[in-house]
C-alpha positions as CSV (number, residue, x, y, z in Angstrom):
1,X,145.7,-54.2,-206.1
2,X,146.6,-51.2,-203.6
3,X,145.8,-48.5,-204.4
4,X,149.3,-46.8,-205.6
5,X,149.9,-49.9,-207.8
6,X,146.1,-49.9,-209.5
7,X,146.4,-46.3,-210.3
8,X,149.6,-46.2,-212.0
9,X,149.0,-49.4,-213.6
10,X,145.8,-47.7,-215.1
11,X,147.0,-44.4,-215.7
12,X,149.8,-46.2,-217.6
13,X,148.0,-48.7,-219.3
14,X,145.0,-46.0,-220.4
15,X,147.7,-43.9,-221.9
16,X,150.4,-45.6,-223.8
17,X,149.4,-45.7,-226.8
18,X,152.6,-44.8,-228.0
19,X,153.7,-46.9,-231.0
20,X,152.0,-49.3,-233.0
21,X,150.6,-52.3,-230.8
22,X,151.3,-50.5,-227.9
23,X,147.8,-50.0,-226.4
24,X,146.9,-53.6,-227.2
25,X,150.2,-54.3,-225.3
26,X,148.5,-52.7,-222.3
27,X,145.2,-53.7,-222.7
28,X,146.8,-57.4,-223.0
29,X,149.3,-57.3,-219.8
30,X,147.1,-55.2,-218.2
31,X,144.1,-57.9,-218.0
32,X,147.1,-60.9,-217.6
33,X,147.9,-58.7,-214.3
34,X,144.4,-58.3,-212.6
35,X,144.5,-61.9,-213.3
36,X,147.4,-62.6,-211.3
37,X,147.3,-60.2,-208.7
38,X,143.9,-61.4,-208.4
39,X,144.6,-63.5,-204.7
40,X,145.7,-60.7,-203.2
41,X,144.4,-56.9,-204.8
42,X,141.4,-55.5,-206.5
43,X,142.0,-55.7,-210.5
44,X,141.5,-52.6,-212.7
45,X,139.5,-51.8,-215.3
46,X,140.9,-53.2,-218.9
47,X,142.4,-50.3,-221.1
48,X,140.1,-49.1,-223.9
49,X,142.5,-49.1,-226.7
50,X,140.6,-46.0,-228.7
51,X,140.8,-43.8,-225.7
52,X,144.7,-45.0,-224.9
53,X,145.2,-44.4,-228.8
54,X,144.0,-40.4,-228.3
55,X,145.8,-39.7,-225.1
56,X,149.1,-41.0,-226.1
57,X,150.1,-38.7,-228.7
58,X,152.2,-36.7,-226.1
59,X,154.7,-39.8,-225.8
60,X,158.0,-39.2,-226.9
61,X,160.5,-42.3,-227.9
62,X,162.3,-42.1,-224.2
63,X,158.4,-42.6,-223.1
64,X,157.6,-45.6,-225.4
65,X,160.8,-47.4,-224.2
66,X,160.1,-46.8,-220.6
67,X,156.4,-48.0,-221.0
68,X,157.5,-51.1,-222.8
69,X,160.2,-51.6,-220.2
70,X,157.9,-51.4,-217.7
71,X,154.8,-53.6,-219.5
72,X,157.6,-56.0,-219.9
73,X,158.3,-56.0,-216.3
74,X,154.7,-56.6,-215.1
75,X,154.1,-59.5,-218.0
76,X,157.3,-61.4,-216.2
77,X,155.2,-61.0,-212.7
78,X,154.2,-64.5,-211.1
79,X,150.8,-64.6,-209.9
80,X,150.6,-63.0,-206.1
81,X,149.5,-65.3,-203.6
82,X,148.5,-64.4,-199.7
83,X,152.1,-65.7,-198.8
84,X,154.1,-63.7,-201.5
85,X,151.9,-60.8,-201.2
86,X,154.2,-58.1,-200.2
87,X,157.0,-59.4,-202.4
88,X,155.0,-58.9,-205.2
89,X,153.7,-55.9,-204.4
90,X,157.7,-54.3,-204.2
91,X,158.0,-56.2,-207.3
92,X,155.0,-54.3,-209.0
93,X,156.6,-50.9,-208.0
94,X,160.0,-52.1,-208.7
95,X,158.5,-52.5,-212.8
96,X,156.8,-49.4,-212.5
97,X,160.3,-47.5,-211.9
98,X,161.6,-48.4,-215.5
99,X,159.2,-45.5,-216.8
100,X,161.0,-43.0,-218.4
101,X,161.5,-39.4,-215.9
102,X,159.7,-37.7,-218.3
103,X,156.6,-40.4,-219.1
104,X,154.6,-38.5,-216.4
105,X,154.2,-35.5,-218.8
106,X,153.2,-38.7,-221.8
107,X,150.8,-40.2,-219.0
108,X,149.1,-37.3,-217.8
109,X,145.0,-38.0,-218.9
């Protein structure tokens, strides 16, 4: 994965905890995308649900929507081939725009 798209996947992955489920959500969609961006970018580490449960407690509702928004975005990602590469690459940024403005203050580890 490059290196913009790995870190906010993993920065928003390791701290949504946000409502119930929410980290398993990650931790789920999270492995399901090094998985299919597998072809083309170097996977992340999976999210370790305690520590997303602990850091997540700054998320507000606006957060939580924009996190699922966006988590729902990355599980509707095909799998990234050497020919679709770049595509999918705008795709994955294009998912991590639904955040909420203010999630960065909810993500910040």
């Amino acid at each position: 994965m490059n290196a913009p798209a790995l870190a906010a996947l993993t920065t928003l992955a390791l701290a949504c905890g946000c409502g119930e489920g929410l980290c398993q959500k990650a931790h789920r969609i999270g492995t399901r995308l090094n998985n299919k961006g597998a072809a083309c970018v170097t996977g992340s580490t999976p999210v370790e649900i305690s520590l997303c449960e602990q850091t997540s407690k700054k998320c507000t509702q606006a957060d939580v929507d924009g996190i699922n928004r966006t988590l729902d975005c990355y599980e509707k990602l095909g799998e990234c081939t050497p020919a679709n590469q770049q595509k999918w690459i705008s795709d994955l940024r294009d998912c991590q725009d639904k955040l909420h403005p203010g999630s960065s203050v909810c993500l910040a580890m």
